[in-house]
DSSP file (Angstrom, degrees, kcal/mol; ACC not computed):
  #  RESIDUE AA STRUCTURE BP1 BP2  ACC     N-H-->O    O-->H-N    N-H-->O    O-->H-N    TCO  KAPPA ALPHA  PHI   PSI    X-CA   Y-CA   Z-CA
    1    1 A X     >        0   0    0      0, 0.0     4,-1.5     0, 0.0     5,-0.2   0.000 360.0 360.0 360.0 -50.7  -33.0  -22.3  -41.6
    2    2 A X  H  >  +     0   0    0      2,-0.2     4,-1.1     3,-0.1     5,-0.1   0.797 360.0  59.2 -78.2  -6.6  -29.3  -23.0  -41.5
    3    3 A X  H >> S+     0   0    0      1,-0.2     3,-5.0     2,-0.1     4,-0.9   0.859 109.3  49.3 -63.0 -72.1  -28.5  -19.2  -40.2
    4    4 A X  H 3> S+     0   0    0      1,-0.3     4,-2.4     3,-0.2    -2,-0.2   0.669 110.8  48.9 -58.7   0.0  -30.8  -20.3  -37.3
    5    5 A X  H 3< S+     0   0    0     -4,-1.5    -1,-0.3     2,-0.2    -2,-0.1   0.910 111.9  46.4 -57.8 -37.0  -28.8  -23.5  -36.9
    6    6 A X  H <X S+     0   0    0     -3,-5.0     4,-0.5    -4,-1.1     3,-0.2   0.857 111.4  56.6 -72.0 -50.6  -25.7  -21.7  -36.9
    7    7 A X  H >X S+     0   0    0     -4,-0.9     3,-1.1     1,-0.2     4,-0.8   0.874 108.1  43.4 -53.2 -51.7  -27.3  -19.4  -34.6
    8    8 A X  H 3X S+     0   0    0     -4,-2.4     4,-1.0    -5,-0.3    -1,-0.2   0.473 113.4  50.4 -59.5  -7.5  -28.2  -21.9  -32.0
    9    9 A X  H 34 S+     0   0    0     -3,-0.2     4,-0.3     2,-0.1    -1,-0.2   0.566 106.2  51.8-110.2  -0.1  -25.3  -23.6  -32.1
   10   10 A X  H <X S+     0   0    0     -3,-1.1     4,-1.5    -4,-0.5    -2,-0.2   0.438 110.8  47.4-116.2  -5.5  -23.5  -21.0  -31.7
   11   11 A X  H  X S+     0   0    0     -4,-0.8     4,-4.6     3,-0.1     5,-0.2   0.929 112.7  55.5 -52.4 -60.3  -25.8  -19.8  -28.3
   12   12 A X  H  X S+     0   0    0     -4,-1.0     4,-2.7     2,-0.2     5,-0.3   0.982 109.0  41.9 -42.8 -66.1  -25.2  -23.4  -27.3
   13   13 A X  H  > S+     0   0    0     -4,-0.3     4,-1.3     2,-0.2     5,-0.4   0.848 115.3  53.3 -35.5 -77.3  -21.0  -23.0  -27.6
   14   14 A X  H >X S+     0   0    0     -4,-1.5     4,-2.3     1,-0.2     3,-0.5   0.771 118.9  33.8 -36.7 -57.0  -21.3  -19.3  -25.9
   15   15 A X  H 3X S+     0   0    0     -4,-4.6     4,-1.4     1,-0.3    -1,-0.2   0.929 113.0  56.3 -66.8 -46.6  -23.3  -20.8  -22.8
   16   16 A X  H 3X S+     0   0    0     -4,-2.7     4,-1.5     1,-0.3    -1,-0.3   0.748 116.5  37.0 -67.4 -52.6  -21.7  -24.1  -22.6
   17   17 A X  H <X S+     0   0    0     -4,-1.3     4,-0.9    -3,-0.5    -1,-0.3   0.868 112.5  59.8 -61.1 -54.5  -18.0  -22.2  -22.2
   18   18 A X  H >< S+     0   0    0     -4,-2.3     3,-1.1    -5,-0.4    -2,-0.2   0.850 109.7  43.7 -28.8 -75.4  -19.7  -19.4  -20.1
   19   19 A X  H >X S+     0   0    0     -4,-1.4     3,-2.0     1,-0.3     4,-1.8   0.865 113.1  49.5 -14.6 -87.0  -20.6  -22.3  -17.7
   20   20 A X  H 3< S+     0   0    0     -4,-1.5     4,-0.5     1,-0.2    -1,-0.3   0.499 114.3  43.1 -34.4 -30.8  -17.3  -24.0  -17.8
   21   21 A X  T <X S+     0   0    0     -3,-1.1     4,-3.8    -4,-0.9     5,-0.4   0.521 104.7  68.1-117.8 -32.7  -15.4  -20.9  -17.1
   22   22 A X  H <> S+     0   0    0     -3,-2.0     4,-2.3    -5,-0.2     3,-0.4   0.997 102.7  45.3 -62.3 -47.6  -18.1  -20.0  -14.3
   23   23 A X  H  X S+     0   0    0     -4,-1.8     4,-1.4     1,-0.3     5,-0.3   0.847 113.2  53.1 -59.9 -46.2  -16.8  -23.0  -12.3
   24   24 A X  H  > S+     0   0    0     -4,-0.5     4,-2.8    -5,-0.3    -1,-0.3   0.962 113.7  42.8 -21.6 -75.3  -13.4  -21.4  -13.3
   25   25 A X  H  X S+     0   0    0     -4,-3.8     4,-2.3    -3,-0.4    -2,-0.2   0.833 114.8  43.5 -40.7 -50.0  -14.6  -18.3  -12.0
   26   26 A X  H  X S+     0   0    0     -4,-2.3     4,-1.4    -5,-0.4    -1,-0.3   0.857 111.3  57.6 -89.0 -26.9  -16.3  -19.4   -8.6
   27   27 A X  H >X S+     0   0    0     -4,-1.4     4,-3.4    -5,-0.4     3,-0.9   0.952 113.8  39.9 -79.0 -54.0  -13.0  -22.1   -7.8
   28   28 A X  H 3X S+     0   0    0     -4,-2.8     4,-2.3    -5,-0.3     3,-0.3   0.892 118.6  49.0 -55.5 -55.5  -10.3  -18.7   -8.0
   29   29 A X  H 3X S+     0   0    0     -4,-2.3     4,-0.6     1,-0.4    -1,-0.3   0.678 113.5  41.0-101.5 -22.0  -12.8  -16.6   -6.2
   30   30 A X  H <X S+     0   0    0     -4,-1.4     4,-0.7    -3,-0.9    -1,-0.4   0.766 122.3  45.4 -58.5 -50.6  -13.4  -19.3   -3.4
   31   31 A X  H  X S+     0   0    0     -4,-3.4     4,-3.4    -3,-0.3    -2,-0.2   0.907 116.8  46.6 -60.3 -51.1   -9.2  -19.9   -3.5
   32   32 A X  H  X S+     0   0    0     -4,-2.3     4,-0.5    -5,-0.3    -2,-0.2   0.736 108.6  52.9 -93.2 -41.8   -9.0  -16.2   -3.5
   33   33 A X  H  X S+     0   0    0     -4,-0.6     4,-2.2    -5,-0.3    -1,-0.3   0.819 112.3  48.3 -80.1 -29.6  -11.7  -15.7   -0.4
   34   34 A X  H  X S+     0   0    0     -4,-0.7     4,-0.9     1,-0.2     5,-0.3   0.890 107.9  51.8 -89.7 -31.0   -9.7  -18.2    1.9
   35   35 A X  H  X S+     0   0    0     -4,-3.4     4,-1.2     2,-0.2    -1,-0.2   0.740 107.6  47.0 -88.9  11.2   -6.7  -16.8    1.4
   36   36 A X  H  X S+     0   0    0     -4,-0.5     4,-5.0    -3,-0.2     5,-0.2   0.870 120.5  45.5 -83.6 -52.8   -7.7  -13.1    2.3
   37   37 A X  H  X S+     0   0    0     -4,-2.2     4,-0.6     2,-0.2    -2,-0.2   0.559 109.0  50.8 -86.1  11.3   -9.4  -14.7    5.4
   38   38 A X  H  X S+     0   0    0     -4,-0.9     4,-2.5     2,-0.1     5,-0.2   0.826 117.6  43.9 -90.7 -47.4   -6.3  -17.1    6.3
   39   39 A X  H  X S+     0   0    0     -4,-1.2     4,-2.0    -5,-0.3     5,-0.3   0.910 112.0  52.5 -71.0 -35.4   -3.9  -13.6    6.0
   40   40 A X  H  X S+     0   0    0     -4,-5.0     4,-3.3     1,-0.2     5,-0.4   0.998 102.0  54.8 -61.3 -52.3   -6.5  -11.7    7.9
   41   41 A X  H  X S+     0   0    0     -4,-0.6     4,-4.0     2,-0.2     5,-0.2   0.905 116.7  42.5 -26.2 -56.5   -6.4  -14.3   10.8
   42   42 A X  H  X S+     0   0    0     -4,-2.5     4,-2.5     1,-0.2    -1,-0.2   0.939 112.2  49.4 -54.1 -40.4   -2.1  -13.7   10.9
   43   43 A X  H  X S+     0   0    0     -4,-2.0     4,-1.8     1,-0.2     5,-0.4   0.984 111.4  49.3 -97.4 -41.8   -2.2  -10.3   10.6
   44   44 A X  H >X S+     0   0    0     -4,-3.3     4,-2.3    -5,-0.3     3,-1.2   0.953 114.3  45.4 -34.7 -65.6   -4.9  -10.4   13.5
   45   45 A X  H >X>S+     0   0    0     -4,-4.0     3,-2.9    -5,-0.4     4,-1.8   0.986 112.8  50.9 -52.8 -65.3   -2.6  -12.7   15.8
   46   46 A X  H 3X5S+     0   0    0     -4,-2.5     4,-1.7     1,-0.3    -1,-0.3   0.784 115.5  44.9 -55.8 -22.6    0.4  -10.4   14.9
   47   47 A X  H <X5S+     0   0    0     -4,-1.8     4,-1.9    -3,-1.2    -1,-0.3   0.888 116.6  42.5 -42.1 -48.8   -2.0   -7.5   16.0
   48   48 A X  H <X5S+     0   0    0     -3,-2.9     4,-1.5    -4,-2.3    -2,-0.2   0.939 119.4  43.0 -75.6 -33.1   -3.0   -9.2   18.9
   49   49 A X  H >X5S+     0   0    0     -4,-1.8     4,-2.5     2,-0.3     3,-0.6   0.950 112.4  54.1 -77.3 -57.8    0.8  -10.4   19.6
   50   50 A X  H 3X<S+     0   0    0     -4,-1.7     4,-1.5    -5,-0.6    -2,-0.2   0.825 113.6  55.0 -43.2 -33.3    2.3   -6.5   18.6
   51   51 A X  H 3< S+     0   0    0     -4,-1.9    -2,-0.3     2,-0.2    -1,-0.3   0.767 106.9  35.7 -87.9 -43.1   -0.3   -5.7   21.3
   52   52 A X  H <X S+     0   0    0     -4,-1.5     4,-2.2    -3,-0.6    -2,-0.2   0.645 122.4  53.4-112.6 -46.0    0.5   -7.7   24.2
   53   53 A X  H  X S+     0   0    0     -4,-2.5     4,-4.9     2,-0.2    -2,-0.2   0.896 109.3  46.7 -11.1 -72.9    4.3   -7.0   23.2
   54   54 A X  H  X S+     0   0    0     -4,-1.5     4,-1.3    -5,-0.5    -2,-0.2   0.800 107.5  57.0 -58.7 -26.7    3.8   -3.4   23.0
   55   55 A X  H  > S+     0   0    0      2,-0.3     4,-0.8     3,-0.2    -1,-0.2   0.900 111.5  44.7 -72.2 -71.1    1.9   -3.5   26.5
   56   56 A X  H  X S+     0   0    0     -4,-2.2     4,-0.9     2,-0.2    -2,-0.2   0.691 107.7  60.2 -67.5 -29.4    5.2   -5.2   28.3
   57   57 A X  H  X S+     0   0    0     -4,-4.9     4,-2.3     2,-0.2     3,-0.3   0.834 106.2  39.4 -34.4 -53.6    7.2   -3.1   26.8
   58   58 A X  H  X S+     0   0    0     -4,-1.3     4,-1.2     1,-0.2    -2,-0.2   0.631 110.7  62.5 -90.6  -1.7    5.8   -0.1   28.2
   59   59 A X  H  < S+     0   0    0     -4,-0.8    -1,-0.2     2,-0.1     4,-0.2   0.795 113.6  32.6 -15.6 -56.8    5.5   -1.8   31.3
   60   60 A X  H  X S+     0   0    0     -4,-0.9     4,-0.8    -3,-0.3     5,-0.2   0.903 113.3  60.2 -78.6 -46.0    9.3   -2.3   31.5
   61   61 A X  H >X S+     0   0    0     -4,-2.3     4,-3.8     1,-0.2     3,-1.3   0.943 109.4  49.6 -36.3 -72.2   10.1    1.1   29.7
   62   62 A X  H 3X S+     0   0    0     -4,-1.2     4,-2.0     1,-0.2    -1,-0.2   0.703 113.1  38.8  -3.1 -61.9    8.1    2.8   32.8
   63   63 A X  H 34 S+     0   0    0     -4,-0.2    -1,-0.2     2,-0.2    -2,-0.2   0.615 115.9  54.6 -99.7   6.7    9.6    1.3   35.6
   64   64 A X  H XX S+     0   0    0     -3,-1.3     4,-4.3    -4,-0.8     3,-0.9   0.815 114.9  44.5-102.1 -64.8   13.2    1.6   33.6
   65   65 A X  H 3X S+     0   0    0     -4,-3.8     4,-2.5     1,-0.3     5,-0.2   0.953 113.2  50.4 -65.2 -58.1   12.2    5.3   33.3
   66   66 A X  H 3X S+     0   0    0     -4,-2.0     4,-0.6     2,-0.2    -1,-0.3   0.618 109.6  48.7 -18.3 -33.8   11.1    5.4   37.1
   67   67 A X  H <4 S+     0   0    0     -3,-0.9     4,-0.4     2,-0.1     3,-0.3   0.913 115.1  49.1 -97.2 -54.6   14.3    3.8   38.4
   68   68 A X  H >X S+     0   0    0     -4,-4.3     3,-4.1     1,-0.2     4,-2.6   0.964 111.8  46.0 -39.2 -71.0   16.4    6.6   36.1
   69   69 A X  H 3X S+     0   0    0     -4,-2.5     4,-3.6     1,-0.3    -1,-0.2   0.773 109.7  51.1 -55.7 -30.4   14.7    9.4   37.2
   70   70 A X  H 3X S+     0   0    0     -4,-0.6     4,-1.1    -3,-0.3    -1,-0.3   0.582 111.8  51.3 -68.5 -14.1   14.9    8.5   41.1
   71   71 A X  H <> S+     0   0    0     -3,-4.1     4,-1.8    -4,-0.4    -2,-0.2   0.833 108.5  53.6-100.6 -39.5   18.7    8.0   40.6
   72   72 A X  H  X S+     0   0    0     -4,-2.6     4,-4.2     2,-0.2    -2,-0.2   0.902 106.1  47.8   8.1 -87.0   18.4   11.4   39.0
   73   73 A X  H  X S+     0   0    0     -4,-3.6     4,-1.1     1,-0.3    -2,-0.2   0.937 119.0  44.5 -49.3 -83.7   16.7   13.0   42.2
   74   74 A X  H  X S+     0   0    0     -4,-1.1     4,-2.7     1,-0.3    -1,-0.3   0.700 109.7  48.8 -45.6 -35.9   19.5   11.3   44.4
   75   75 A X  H  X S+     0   0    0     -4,-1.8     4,-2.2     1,-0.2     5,-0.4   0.975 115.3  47.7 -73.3 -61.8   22.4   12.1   42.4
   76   76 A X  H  X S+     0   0    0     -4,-4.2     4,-1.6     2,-0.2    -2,-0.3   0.803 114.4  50.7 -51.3 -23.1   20.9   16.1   42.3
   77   77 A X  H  X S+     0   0    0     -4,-1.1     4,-2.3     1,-0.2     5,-0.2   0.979 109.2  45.2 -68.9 -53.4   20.4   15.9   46.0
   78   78 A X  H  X S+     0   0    0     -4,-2.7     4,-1.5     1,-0.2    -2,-0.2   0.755 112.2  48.9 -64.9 -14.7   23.5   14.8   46.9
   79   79 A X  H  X S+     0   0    0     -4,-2.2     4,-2.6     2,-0.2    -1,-0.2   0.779 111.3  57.8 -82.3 -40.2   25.5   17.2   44.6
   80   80 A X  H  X S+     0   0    0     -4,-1.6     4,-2.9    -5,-0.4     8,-0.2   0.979 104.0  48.4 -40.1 -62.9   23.1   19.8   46.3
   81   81 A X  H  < S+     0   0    0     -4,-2.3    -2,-0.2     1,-0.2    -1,-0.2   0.800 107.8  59.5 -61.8 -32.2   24.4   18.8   50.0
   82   82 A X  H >X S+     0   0    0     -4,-1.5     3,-1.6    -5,-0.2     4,-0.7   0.953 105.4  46.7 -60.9 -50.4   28.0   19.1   48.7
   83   83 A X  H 3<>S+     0   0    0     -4,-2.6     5,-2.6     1,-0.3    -2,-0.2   0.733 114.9  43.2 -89.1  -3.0   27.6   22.6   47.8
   84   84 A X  T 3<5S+     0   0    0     -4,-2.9    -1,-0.3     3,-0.2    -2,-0.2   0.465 103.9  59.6 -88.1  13.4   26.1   23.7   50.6
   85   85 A X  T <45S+     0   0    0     -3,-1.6    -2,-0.2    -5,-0.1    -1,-0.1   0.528 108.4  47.0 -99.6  -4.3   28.0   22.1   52.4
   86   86 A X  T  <5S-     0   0    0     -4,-0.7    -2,-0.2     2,-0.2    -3,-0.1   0.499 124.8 -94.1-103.1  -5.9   31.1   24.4   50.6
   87   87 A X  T   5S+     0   0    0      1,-0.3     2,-0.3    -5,-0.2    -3,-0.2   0.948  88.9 119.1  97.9  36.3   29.2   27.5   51.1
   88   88 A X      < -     0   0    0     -5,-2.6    -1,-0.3    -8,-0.2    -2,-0.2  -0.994  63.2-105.5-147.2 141.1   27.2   27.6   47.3
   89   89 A X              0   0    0     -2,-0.3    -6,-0.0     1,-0.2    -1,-0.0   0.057 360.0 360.0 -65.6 169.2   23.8   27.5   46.2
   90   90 A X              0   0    0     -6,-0.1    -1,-0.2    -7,-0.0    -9,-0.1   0.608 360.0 360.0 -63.6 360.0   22.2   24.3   44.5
């Protein structure tokens, strides 16, 4: 009779701490779930911001690279028209 006392009171303990510890358990994992989905939210805006960034960048890069290459063209044309104009191929 007193093992099962011992025994039941010693069910009682295990659940009773189990409990307490679930609430333990469930506050971290709740702490732990907002702050995965507060850092996904940033790293989305920084996505979204890297994106729009990246976008106007090669926008400018483009017409940067456009404006080089056309000064290119001009520069080889005239250097062309000079040497035929000295009697040498382009």
């Amino acid at each position: 009779m007193i093992k099962t006392i011992k025994t039941a009171g010693t069910i009682v303990a295990v659940l009773g701490v189990s409990l307490m510890l679930q609430g333990c358990i469930v506050g971290a994992v709740v702490g732990t779930a907002g702050a995965i989905v507060g850092g996904a939210a940033q790293a989305t805006g920084a996505v979204v911001g890297a994106g729009v960034d990246a976008v106007t960048t090669s926008d400018e890069e483009t017409k940067a690279r456009r404006e080089r290459e056309q000064r290119q063209y001009e520069r080889d044309q005239r250097r062309c028209e000079q040497r035929q104009r000295q009697g040498r191929d382009c």
